[in-house]
MARTORGU-89644 format. One record per residue: residue number from 1; residue in one letter; x, y, z of N, C-alpha, C in turn. Coordinates in nm, 2 decimals. Layout:
N
<atom><seq>NUM</seq><type>A</type><n_px>X</n_px><n_py>Y</n_py><n_pz>Z</n_pz><ca_px>X</ca_px><ca_py>Y</ca_py><ca_pz>Z</ca_pz><c_px>X</c_px><c_py>Y</c_py><c_pz>Z</c_pz></atom>
...
***
This chain:
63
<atom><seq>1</seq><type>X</type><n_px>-3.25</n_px><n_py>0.61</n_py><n_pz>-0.70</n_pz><ca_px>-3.11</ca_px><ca_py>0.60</ca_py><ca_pz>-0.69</ca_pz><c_px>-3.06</c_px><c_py>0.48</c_py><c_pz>-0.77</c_pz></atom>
<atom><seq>2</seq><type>X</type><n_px>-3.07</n_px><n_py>0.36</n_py><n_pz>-0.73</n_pz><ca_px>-3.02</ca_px><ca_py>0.26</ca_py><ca_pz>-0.76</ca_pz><c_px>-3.11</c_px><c_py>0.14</c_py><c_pz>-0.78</c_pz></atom>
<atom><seq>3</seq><type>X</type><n_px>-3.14</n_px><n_py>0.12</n_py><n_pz>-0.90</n_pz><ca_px>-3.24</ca_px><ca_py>0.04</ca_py><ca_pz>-0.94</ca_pz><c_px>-3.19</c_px><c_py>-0.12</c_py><c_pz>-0.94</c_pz></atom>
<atom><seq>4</seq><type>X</type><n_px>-3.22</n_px><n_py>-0.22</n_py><n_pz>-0.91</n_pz><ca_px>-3.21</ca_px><ca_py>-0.38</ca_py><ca_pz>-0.93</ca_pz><c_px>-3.11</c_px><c_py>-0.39</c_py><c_pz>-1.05</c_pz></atom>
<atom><seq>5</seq><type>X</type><n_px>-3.16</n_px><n_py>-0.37</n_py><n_pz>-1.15</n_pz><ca_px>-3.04</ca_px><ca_py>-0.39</ca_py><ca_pz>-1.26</ca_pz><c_px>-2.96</c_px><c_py>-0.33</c_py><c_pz>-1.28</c_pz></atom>
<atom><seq>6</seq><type>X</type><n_px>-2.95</n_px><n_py>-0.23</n_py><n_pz>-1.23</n_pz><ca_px>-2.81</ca_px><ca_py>-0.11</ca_py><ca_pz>-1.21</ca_pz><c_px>-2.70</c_px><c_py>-0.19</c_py><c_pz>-1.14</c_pz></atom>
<atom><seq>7</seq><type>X</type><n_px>-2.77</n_px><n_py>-0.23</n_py><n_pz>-1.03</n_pz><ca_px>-2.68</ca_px><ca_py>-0.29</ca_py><ca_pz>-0.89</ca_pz><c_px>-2.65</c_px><c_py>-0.44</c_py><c_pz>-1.00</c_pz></atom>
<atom><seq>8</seq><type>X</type><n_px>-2.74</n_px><n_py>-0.51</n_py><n_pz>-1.05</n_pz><ca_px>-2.68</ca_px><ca_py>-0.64</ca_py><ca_pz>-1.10</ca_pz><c_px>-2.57</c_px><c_py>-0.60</c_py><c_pz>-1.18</c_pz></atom>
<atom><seq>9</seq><type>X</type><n_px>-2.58</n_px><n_py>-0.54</n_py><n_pz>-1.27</n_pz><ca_px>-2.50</ca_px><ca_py>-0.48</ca_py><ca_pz>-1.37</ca_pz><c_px>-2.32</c_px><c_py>-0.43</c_py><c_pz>-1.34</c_pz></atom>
<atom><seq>10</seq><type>X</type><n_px>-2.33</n_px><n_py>-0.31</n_py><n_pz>-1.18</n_pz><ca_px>-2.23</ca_px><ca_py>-0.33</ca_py><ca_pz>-1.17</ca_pz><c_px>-2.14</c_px><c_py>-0.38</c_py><c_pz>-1.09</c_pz></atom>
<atom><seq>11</seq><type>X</type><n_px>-2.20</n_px><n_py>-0.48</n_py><n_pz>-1.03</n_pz><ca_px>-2.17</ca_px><ca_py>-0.57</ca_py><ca_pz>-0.97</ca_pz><c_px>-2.09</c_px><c_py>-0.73</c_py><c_pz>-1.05</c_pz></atom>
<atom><seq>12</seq><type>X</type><n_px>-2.21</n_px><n_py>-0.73</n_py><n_pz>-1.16</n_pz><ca_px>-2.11</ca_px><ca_py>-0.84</ca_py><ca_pz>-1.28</ca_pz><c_px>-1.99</c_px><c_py>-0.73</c_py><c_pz>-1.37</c_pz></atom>
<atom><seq>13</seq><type>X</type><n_px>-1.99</n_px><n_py>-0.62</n_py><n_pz>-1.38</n_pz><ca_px>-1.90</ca_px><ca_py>-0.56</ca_py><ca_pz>-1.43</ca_pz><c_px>-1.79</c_px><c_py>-0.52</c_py><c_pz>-1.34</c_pz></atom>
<atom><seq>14</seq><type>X</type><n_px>-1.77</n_px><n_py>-0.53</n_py><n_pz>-1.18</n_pz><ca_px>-1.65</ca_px><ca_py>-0.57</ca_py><ca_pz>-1.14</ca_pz><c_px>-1.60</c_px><c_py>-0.66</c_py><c_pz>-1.14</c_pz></atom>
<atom><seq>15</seq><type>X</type><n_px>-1.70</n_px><n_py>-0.81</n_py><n_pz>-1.10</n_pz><ca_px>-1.68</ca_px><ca_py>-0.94</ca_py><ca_pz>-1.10</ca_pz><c_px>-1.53</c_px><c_py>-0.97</c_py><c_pz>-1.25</c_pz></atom>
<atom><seq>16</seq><type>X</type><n_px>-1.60</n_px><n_py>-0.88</n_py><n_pz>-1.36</n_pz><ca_px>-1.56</ca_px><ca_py>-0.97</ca_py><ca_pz>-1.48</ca_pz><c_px>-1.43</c_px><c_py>-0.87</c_py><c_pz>-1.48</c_pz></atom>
<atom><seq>17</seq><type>X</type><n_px>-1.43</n_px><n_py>-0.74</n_py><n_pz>-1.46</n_pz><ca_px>-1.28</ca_px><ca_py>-0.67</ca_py><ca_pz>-1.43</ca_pz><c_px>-1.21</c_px><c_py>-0.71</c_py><c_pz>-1.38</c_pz></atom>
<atom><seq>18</seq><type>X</type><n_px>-1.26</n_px><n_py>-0.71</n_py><n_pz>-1.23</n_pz><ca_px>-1.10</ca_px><ca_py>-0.81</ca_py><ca_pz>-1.19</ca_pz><c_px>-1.07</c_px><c_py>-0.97</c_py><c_pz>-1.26</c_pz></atom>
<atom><seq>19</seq><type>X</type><n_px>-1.16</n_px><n_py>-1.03</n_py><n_pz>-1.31</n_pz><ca_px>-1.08</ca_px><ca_py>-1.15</ca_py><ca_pz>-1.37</ca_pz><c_px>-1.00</c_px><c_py>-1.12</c_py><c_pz>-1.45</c_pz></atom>
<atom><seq>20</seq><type>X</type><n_px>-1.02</n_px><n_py>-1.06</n_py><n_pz>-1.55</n_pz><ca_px>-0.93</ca_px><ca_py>-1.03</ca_py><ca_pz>-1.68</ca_pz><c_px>-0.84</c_px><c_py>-0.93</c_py><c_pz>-1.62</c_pz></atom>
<atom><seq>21</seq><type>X</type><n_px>-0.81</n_px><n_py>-0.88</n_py><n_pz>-1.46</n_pz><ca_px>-0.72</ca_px><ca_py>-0.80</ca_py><ca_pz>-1.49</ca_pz><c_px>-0.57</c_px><c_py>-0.90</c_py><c_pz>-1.37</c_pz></atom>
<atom><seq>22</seq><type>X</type><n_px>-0.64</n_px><n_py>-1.00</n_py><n_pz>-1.36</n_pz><ca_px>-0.58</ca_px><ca_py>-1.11</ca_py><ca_pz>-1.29</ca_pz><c_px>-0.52</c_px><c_py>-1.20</c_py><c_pz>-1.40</c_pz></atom>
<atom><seq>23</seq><type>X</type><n_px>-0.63</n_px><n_py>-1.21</n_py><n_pz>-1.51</n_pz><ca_px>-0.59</ca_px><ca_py>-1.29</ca_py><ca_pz>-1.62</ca_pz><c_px>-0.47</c_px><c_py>-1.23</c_py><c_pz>-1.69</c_pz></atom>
<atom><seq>24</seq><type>X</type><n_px>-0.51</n_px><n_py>-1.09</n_py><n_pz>-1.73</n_pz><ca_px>-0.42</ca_px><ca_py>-1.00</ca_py><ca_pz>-1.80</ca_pz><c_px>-0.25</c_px><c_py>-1.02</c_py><c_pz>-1.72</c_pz></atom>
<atom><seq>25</seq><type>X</type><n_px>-0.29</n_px><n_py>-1.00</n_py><n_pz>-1.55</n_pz><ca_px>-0.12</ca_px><ca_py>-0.98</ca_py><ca_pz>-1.49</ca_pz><c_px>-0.07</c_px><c_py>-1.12</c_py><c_pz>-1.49</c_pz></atom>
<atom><seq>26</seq><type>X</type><n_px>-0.13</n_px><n_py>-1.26</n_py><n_pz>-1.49</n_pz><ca_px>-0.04</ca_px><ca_py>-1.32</ca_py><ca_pz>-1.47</ca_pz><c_px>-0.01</c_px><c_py>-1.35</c_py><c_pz>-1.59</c_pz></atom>
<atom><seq>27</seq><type>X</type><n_px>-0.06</n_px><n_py>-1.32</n_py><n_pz>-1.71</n_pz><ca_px>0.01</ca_px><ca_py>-1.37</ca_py><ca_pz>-1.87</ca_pz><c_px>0.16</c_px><c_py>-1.23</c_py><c_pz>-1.89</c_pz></atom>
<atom><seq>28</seq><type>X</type><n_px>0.12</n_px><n_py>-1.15</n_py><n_pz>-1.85</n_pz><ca_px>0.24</ca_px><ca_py>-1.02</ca_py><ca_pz>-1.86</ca_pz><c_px>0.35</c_px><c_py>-1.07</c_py><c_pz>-1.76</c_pz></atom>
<atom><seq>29</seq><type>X</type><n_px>0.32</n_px><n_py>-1.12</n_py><n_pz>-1.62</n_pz><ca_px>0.37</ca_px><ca_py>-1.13</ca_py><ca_pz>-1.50</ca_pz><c_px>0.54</c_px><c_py>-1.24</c_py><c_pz>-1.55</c_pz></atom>
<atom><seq>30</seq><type>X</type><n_px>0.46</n_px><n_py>-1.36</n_py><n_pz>-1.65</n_pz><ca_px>0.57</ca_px><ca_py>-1.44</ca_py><ca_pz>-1.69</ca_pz><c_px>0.65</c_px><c_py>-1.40</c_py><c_pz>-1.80</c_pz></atom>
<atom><seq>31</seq><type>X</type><n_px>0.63</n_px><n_py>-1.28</n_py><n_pz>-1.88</n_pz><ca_px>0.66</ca_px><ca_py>-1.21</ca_py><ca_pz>-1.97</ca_pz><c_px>0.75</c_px><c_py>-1.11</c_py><c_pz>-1.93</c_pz></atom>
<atom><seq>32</seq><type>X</type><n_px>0.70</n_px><n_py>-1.01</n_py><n_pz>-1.82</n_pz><ca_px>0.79</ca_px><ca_py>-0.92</ca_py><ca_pz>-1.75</ca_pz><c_px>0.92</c_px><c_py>-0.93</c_py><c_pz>-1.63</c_pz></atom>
<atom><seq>33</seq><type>X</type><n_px>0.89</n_px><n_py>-1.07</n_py><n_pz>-1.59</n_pz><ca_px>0.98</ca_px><ca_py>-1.09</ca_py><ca_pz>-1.46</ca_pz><c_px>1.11</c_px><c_py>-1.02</c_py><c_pz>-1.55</c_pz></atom>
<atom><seq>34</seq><type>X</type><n_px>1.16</n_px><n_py>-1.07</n_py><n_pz>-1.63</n_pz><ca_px>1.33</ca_px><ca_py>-1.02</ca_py><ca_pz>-1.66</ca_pz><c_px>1.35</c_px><c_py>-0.83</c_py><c_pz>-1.69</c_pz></atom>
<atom><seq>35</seq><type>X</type><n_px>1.20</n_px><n_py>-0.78</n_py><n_pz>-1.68</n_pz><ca_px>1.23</ca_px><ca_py>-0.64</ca_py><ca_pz>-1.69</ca_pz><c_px>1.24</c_px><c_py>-0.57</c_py><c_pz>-1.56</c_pz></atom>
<atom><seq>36</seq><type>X</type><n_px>1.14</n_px><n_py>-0.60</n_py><n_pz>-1.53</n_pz><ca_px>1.03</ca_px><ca_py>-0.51</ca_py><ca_pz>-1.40</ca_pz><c_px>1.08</c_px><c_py>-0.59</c_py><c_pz>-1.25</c_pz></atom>
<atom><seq>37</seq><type>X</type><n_px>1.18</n_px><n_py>-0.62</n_py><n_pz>-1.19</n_pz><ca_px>1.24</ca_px><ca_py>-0.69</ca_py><ca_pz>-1.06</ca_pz><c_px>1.19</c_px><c_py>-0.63</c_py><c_pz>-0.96</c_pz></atom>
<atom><seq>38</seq><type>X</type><n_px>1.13</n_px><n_py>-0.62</n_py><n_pz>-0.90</n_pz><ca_px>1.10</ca_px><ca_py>-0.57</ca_py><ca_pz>-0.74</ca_pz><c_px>1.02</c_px><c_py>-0.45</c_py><c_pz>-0.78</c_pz></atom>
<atom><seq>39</seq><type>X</type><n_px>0.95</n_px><n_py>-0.44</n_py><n_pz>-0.88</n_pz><ca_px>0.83</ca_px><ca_py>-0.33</ca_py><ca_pz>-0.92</ca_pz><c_px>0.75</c_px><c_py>-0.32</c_py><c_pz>-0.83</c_pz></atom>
<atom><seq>40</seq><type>X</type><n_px>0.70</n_px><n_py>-0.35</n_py><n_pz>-0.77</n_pz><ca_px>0.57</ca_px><ca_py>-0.39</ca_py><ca_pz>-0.69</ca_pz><c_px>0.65</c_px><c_py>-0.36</c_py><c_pz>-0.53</c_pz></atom>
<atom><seq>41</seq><type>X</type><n_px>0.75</n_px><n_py>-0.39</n_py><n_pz>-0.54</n_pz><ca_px>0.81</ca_px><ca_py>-0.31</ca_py><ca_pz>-0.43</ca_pz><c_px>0.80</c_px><c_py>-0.19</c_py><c_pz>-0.39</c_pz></atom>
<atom><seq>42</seq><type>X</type><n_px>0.86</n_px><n_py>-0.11</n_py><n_pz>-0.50</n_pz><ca_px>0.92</ca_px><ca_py>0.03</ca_py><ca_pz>-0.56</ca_pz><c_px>0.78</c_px><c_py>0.07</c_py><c_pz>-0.52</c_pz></atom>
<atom><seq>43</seq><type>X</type><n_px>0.68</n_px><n_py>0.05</n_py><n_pz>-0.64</n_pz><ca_px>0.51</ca_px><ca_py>0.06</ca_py><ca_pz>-0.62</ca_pz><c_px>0.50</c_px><c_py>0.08</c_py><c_pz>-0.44</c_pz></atom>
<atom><seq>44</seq><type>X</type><n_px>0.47</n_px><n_py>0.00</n_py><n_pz>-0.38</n_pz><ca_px>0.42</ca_px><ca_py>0.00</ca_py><ca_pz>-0.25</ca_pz><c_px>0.52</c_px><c_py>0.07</c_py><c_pz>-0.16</c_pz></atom>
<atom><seq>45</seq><type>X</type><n_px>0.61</n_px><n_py>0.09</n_py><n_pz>-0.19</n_pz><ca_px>0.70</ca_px><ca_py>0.19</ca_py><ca_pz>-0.11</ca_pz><c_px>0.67</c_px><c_py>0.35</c_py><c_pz>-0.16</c_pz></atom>
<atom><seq>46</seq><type>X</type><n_px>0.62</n_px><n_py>0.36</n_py><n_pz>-0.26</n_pz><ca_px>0.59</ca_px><ca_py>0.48</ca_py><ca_pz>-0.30</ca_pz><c_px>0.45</c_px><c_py>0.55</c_py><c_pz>-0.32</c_pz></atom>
<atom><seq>47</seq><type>X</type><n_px>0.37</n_px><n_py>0.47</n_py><n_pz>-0.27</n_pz><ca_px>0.24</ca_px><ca_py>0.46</ca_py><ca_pz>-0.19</ca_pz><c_px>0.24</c_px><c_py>0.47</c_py><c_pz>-0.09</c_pz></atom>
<atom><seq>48</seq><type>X</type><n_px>0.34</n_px><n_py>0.41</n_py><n_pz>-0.01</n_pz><ca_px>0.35</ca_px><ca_py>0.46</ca_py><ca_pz>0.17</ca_pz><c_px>0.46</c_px><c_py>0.61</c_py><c_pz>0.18</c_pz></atom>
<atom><seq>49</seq><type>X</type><n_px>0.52</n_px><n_py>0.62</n_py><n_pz>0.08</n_pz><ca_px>0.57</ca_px><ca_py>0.78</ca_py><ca_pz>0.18</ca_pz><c_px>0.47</c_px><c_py>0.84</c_py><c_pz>0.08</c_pz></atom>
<atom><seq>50</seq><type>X</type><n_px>0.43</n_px><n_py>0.83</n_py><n_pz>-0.02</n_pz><ca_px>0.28</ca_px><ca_py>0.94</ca_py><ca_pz>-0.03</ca_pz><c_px>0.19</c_px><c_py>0.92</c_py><c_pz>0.04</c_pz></atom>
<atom><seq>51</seq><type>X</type><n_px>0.11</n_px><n_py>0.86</n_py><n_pz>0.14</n_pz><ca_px>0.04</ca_px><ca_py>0.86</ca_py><ca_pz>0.24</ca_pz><c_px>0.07</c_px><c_py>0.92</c_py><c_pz>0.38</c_pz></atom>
<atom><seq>52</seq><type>X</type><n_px>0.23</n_px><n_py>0.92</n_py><n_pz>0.37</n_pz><ca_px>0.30</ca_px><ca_py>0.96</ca_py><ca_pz>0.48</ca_pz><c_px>0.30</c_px><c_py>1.08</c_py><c_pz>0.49</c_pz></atom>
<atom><seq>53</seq><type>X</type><n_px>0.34</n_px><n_py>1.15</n_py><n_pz>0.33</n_pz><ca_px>0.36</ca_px><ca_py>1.28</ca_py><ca_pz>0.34</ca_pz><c_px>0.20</c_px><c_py>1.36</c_py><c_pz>0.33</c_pz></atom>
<atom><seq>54</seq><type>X</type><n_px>0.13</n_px><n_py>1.27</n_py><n_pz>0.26</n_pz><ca_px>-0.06</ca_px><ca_py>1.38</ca_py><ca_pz>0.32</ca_pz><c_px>-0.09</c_px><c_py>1.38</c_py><c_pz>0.46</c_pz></atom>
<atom><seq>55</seq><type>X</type><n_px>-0.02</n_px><n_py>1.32</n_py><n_pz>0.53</n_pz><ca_px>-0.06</ca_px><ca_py>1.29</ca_py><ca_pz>0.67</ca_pz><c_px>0.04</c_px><c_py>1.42</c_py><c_pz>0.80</c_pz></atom>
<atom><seq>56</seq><type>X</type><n_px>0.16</n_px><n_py>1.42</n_py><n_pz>0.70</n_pz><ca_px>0.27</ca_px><ca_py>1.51</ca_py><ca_pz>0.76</ca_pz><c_px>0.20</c_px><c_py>1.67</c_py><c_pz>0.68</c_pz></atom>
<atom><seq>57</seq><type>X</type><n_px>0.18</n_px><n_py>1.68</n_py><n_pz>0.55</n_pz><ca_px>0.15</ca_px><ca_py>1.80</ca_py><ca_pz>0.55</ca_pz><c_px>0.01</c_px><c_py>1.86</c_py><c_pz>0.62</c_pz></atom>
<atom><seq>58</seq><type>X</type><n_px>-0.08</n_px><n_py>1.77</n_py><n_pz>0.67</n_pz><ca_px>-0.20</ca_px><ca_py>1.80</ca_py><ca_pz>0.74</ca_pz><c_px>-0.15</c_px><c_py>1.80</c_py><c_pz>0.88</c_pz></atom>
<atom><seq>59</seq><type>X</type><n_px>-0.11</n_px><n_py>1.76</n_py><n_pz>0.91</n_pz><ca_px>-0.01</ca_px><ca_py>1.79</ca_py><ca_pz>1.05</ca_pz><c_px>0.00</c_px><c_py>1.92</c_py><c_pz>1.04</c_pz></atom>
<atom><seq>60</seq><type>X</type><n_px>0.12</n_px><n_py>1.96</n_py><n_pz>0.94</n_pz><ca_px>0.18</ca_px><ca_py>2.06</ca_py><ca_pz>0.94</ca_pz><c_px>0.10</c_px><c_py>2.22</c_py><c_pz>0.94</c_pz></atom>
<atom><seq>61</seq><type>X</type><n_px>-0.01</n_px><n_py>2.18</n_py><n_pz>0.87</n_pz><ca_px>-0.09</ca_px><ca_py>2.27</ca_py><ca_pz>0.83</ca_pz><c_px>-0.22</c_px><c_py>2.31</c_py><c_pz>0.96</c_pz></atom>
<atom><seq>62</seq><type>X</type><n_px>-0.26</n_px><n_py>2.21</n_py><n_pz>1.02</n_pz><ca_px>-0.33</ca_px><ca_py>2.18</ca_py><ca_pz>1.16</ca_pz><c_px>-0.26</c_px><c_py>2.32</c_py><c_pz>1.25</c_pz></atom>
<atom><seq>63</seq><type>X</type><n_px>-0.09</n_px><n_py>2.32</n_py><n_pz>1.30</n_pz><ca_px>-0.06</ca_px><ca_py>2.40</ca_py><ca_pz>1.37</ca_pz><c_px>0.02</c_px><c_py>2.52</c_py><c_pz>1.33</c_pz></atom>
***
């Protein structure tokens, strides 16, 4: 399945993704504030009623 260097491998290949995507948001982050206001808001509010609603249509569908 999963050999030693497989596992090193992707293990340094998330390490180094999230840096650069940390690096990447906060260089855009001081760039975008005057566009994008409460993005991340919007974002996370529309992530919770799509969680809400797979939860309501399996309900729905249950009875």
């Amino acid at each position: 399945m999963f050999t030693p260097g497989r596992i090193i491998f992707a293990s340094l290949f998330v390490v180094v993704f999230i840096i650069a995507m940390v690096v990447s948001y906060k260089k855009d982050a001081k760039r975008n504030k005057k566009h994008y206001q409460n993005a991340a808001l919007y974002v996370a509010i529309s992530i919770i009623v799509t969680i809400l609603l797979l939860f309501l249509f399996k309900y729905i569908n249950k009875h």
